[in-house]
C-alpha positions in Angstrom: 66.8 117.9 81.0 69.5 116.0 81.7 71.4 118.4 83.8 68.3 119.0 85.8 67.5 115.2 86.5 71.3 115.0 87.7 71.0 118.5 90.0 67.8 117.0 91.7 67.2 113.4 91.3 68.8 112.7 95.0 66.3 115.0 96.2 63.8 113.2 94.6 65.0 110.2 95.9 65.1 111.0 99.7 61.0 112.1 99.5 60.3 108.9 97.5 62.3 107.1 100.1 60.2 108.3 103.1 57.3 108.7 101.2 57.3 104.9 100.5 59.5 103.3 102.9 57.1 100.6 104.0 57.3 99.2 100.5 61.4 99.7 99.5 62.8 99.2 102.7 62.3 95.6 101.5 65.0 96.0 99.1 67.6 96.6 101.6 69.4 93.5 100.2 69.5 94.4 97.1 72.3 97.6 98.3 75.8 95.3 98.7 74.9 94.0 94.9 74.4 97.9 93.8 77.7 98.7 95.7 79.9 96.3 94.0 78.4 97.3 90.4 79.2 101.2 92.0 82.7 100.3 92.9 83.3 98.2 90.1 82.5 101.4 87.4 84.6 103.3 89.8 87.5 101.1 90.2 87.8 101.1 86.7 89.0 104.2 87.1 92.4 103.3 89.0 95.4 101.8 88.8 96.7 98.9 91.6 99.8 101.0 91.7 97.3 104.0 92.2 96.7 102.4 95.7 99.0 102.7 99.0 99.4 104.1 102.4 100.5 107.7 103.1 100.8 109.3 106.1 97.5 111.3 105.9 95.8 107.4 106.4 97.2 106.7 109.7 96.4 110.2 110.9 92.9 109.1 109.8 93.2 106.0 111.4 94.5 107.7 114.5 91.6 110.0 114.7 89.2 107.1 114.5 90.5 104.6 117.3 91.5 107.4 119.7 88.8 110.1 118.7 86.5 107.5 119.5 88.3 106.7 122.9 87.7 110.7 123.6 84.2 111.4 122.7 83.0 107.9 124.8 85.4 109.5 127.9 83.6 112.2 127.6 80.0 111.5 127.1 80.0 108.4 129.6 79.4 111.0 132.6 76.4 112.1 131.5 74.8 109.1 129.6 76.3 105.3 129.0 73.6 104.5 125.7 74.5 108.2 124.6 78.4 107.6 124.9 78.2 104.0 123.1 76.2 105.6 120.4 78.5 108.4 119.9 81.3 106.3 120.0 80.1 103.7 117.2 80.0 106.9 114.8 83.2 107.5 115.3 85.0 103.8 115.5 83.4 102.5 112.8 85.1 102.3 109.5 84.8 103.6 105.9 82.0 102.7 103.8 82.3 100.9 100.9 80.3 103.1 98.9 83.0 106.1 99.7 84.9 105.5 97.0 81.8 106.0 94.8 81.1 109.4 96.2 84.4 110.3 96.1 84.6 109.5 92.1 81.5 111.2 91.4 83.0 114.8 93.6 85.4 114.4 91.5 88.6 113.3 94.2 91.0 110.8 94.7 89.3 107.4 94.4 92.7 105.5 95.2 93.3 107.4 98.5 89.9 106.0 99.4 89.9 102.8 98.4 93.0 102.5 100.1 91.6 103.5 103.4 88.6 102.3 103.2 90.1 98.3 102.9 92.6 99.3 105.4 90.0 100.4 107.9 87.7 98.0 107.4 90.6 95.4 107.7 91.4 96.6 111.0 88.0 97.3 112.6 87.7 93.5 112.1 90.6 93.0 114.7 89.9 96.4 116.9 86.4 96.8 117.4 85.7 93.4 119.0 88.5 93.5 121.4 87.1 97.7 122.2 83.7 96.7 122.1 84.6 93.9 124.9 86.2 95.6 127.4 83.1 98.6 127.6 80.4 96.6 127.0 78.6 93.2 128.0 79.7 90.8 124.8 77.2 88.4 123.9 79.2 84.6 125.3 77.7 83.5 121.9 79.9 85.8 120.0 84.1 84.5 119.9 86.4 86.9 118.7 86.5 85.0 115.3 82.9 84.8 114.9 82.8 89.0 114.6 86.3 89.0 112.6 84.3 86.6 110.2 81.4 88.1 109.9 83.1 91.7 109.5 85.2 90.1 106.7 82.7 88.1 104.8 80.8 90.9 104.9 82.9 94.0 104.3 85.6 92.4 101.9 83.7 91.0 99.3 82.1 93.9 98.7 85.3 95.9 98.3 87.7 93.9 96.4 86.5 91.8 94.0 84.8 94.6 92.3 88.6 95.8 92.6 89.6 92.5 90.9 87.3 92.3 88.2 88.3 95.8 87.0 91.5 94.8 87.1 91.4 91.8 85.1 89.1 93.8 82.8 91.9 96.4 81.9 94.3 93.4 81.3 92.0 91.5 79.0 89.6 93.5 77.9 91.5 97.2 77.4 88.5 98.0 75.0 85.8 97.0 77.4 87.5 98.8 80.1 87.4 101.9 78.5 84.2 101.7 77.7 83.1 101.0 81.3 85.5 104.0 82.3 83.8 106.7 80.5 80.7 105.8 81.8 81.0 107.1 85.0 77.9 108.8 85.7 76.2 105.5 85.7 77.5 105.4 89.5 75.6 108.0 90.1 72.4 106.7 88.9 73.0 103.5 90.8 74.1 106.0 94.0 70.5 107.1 93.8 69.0 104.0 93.8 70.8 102.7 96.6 70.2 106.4 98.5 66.1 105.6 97.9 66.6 102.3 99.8 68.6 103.5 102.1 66.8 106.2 103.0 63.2 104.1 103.7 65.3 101.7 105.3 66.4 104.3 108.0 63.0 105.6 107.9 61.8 102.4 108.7 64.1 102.0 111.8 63.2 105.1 113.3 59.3 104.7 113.0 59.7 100.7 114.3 61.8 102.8 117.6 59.4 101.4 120.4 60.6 103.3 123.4 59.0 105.7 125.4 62.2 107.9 126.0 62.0 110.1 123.2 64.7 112.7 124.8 66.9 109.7 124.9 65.8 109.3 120.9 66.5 113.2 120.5 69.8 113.2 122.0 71.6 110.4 120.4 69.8 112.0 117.2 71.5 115.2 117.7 74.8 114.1 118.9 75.5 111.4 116.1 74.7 114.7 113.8 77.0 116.7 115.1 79.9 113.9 115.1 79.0 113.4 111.4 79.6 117.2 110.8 82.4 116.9 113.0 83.7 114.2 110.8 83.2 115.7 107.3 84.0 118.9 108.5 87.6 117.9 109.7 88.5 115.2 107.5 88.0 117.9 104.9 90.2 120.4 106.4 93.3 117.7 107.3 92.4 116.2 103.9 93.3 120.0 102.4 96.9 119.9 103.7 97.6 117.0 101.5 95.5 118.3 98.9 93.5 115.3 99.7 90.1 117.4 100.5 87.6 115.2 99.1 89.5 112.4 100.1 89.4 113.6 103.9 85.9 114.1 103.8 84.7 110.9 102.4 87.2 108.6 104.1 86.4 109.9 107.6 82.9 111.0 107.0 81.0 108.3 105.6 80.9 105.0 107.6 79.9 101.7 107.6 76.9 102.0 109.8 75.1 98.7 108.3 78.4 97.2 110.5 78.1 99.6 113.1 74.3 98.9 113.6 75.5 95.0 114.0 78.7 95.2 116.0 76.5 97.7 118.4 74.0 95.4 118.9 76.4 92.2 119.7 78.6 94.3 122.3 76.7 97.6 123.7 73.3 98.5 124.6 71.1 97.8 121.9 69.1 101.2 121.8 72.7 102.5 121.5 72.2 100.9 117.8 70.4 103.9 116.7 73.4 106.6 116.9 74.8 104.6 113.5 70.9 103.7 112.6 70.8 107.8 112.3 73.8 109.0 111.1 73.5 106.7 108.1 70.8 109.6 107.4 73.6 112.3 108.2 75.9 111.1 105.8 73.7 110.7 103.3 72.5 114.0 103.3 75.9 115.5 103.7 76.9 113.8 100.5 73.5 114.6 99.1 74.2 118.5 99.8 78.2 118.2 98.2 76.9 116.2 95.1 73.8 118.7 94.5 76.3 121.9 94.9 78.8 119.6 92.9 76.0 119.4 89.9 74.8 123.1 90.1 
């Protein structure tokens, strides 16, 4: 029973998600407390010395700032909203809930974490200055404003979990251990967060009040084929370092809840839904890879 529950609960989860998304997209708060418990199970799984910088990072890092460069060059022509949208979901950085993913696909959690506090570090200085020179910045908005509000929100969430694990190990071995093998209880609390996340998304594309619905289609389809993109590559360069999880995760799955925000400071608003939708992408890319995973 078990077993089955595990092979099909995010399934479950996405319908109940749309199914009721009037009523749980409420709880959208309640996701950064359910990532830190995530990343704090997970992290228990590491060692500090576990995490550092390798080359197959700033290849990752590369692809992100300049990939994103590329695919706006080469949208732009054809559609500004389309080529800011399509941009976000590449620039943005690594969610914090990649680690998690990564631990239950069984892959290197380290590598992740590792990138994922890098990236998020840096996005902090790059995007605002990126976003700047393309878009029409908000005069409210100073360049330490969005580094502040990137950091309080991002960092927290990523390395105190980090921190308590690590104090848990050094005073608590016992407790630690405990905590360690009970790994699946990320997954539990994945789905959870998934359900939310899910009606939240749902929410945001019935609330879409715009009568240019090929506009809606486009950025729709485009942000899905960046996201398979994405997977699909960081996979495959992920594989030459026998990093293939890794790869996936680290440049698949983004921060879109940041993206969403930095897109509506800087760019075109509408532009907001490209991240608003591939939040969706990703999670039903790692939604496929944790069903085949179980089965």
């Amino acid at each position: 029973m078990q077993k089955l529950l595990q092979k099909y609960i995010l399934f479950i989860a996405m319908t109940v998600g749309i199914l009721f998304h009037q009523q749980l997209s409420i709880f959208a708060s309640v996701i950064p407390f359910l990532l830190s418990v995530m990343l704090f199970i997970t992290y228990c799984r590491m060692k500090w010395s576990d995490v550092k910088l390798t080359n197959f990072h700033y290849i990752l890092l590369a692809i992100q700032y300049v990939g994103s460069a590329l695919v706006y060059l080469a949208i732009r022509p054809f559609s500004e909203i389309v080529a800011q949208a399509a941009m976000m979901c590449v620039l943005i950085s690594t969610a914090t809930a990649a680690p998690v993913i990564t631990g239950i696909l069984g892959g290197n959690v380290a590598s992740v974490a590792a990138y994922a506090i890098v990236s998020n570090l840096l996005v902090a200085f790059i995007a605002p200055v990126f976003l700047s020179i393309i878009g029409n910045a908000s005069e409210d908005i100073s360049f330490l404003a969005s580094f502040w509000y990137i950091f309080r929100w991002v960092m927290p969430i990523l390395l105190l979990p980090f921190a308590a694990a690590l104090l848990l190990a050094k005073f608590s071995p016992k407790m630690h251990e405990k905590v360690k093998s009970v790994q699946i209880v990320s997954f539990y609390l994945w789905a959870i967060a998934f359900t939310v996340l899910i009606a939240s998304v749902t929410k945001f594309v019935i609330d879409y009040n715009n009568d240019n619905y090929t506009l809606f289609v486009v950025i729709a389809i485009v942000s899905l084929l960046i996201c398979i993109a994405q997977f699909f590559f960081g996979r495959k360069l992920g594989a030459r370092f026998h990093e293939a999880i890794a790869g996936g995760q680290s440049l698949g799955q983004k921060n879109t809840i940041l993206a969403i925000w930095l897109t509506q400071t800087y760019l075109n608003p509408v532009a907001s839904l490209g991240p608003g939708l591939y939040v969706l992408w990703q999670n039903l890319a790692n939604l496929y890879q944790i069903w085949k995973q179980k089965k």
